[in-house]
Every structure is written in structure tokens, then in C-alpha cells.
N, C-alpha and C positions, 0 to 999 in steps of 0.2 A: 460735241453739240448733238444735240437730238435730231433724227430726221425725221418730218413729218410732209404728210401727203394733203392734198384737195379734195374733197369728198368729190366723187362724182356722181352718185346714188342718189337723186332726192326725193326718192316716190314715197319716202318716211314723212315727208315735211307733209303739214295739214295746209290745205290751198289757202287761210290766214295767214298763214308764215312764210310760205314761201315767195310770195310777191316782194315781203321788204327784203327778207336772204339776196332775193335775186338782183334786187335795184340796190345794195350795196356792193354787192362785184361787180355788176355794173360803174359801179361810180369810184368804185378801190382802182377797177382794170385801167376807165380814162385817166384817172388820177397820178398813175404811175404807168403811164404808157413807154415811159423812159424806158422801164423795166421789161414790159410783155409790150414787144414792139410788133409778131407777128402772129396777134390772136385768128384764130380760126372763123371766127365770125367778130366784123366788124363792129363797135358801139352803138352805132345809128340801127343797124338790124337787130341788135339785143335789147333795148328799147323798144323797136317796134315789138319783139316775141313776146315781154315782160309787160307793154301798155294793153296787147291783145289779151293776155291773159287774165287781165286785172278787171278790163270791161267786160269777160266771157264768165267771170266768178259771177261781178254784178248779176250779171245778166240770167245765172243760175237762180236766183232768189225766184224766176218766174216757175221753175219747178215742170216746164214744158219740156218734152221729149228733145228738140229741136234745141234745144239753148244748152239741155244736159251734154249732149252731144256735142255742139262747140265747143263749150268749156273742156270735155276730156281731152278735145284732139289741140286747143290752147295750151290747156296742161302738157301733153305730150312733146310737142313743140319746143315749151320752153325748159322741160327736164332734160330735152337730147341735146339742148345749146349747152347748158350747163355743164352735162357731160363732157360736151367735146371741148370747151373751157376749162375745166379742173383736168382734162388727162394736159392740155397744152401748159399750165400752169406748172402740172408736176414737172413736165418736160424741162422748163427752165431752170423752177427751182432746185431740183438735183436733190428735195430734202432739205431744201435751208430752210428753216422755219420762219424766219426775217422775211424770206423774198414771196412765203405764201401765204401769210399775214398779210404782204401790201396787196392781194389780188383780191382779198375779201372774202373770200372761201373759207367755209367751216373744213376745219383740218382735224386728222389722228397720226399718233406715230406710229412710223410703221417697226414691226418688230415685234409688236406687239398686238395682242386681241382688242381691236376697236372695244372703246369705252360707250357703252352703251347707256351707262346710268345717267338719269338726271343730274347737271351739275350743282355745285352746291352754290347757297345764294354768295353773289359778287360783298366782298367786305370792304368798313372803311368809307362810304358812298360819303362826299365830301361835296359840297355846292357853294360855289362862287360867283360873282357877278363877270358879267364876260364885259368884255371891250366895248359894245354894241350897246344900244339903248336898248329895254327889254331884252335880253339875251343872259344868259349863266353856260357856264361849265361844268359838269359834273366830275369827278373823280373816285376812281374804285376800282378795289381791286377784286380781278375775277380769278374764281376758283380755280382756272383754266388756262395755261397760255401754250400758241397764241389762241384767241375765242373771240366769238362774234358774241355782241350782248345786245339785249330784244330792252327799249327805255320806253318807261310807259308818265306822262303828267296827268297830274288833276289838279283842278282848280276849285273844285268841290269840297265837298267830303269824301277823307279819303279810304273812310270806313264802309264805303258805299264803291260796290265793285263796279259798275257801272259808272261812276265818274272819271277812271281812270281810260283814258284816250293811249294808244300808239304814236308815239314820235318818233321815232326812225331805231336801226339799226346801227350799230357800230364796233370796230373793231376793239379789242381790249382795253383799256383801261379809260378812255376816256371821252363825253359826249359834249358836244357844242350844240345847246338850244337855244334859237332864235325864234324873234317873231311873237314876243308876248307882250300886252302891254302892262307899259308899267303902270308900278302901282299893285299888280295883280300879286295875291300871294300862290307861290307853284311847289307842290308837292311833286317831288320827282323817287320813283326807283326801278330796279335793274334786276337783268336776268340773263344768264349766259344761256345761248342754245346748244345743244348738245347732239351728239352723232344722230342722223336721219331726225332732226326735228324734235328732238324729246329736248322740253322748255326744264330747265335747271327753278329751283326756287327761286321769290321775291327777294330782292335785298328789303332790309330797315328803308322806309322811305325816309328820304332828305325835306326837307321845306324852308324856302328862302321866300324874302318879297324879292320881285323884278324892280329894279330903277331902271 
């Protein structure tokens, strides 16, 4: 079996990306608490690091010395949780690639020269209707296992970059979106992230209607 590690680096990530990275380890780590039973920083406090950071980006757009300056010390903030989260995570996992997959952390094997190139795009993007009213499931396989993959919908046109919105984060192979109504027709595709934040290609978009 491969052993692969937690990144704990994320000063790669572009402050767009790093708030969803961070609010799915977030939600991997509550998820499988069974698992990482004695994180170093509690959920509720990772939250608050990752909500402050997210209103200190906002809050950049004013372009004032004083908001700049928030934002970097937010940022700083929530890279050193992160850190002390990915070395705890390795701690557990031992290298299993199973148990640092469930923590939601971008990983590399070790053994090896971290993989730095853009991933290639996720194949195969498959779309079904989910159990839920307005809801589908996506399915696809990524270049990369295990990989965290960035899913972007439009409702638009999807030849128009600008239509295409952020729906969350998720871990390899597979997305659960909720929350549309039906009726609506949803263009969905996919994109593995890659070491320090370098975004892998689009997949082929998928397009279903929502019931």
C-alpha cells in the first residue's frame, strides 16, 4: 500500500481556494471524529479561524491598509491551524492513504518528489438524480487518488465563464448537490487540486435537468 502524507504547507493556495480546502477538513475531520478523536484544535474553533477569514478576504475588496492587514494576520491564522492539523492527521494515519483521505486534506506520497503539476482533468463525469428533490449526484473519476476535487454549476450558458458559480469541495470520486430547483437545467464540472493549490484542468461538463 502507498503511504501518503497531509499537506501542511498552504501558503500555495490562492485566498479563493483556500477557504473551501479549509471548510472541507473542516467537515471530513467532524465527519469522522470516530477516527481523529484528539485534534489539536477543536471544530468550533476551526470554524471560527476559517469564518474570520472568509469575512477578512471580503473585507479586502476595500483595498484600505487596515483590512489588508487583517486579512494577512486571518490568513496566517488559519494556515498555522491547518498545519497543526495535517502534522496531527499524519500522526494517526501512519501513511494509510484510507484514514487521510477521511480528514479531507490534500495529500502526497511520501517517497517520493511531491507532484507539483496541475492534475489532469477528473474523467468519466457521470450525473444522476439524487434522492432529494432538486438534488443530483455527480460521479468521476479523478486523475489522482486520494484528491480533493474544486465542482463548479451553471445554470447559464456554460460557454460563458462567468456563469459558472463554486459549489463546494469534495473528496475523490464523488459530489452530492443539493438545493436547486427543479425544473432548472444544471451544467456541472470538475477539477482535482493539486499540491500547494495548483488547480488541475476542467473535466467535460455533465448537464442534467433537476426533478
Amino acid at each position: 500500500m502507498s503511504k501518503v502524507k497531509a499537506i501542511i504547507d498552504f501558503s500555495g493556495y490562492s485566498a479563493a481556494d483556500l477557504k473551501p480546502v479549509a471548510q472541507t477538513i473542516h467537515d471530513q475531520l467532524l465527519a469522522n471524529a470516530a477516527t481523529f478523536t484528539a485534534p489539536p484544535v477543536l471544530m468550533p474553533a476551526l470554524q471560527t479561524v476559517i469564518d474570520t477569514f472568509d469575512q477578512k478576504l471580503a473585507d479586502k475588496a476595500s483595498r484600505s491598509t487596515a483590512d489588508i492587514t487583517a486579512f494577512n494576520a486571518a490568513r496566517e491564522a488559519l494556515e498555522i491551524v491547518l498545519a497543526d492539523l495535517g502534522g496531527y492527521v499524519n500522526s494517526v494515519a501512519k501513511g494509510d492513504p484510507a484514514i487521510v483521505a477521511l480528514s479531507g486534506f490534500p495529500s502526497y506520497e511520501t517517497g517520493n518528489a511531491p507532484d507539483l503539476s496541475p492534475p489532469a482533468a477528473p474523467q468519466n463525469l457521470v450525473l444522476r438524480q439524487g434522492d432529494l428533490s432538486g438534488s443530483l449526484v455527480a460521479r468521476y473519476r479523478p486523475d489522482r487518488t486520494p484528491s480533493m476535487n474544486d465542482v463548479e454549476t451553471c445554470t447559464g450558458d456554460p460557454n460563458v465563464e462567468a456563469n459558472w458559480k463554486h459549489y463546494g469541495t469534495f473528496s475523490n470520486g464523488k459530489a452530492m448537490l443539493e438545493g436547486f430547483t427543479p425544473g432548472t437545467t444544471l451544467w456541472v464540472r470538475v477539477r482535482t487540486i493539486g499540491l500547494k493549490g495548483v488547480m488541475g484542468a476542467w473535466s467535460d461538463p455533465g448537464k442534467m435537468m433537476v426533478v
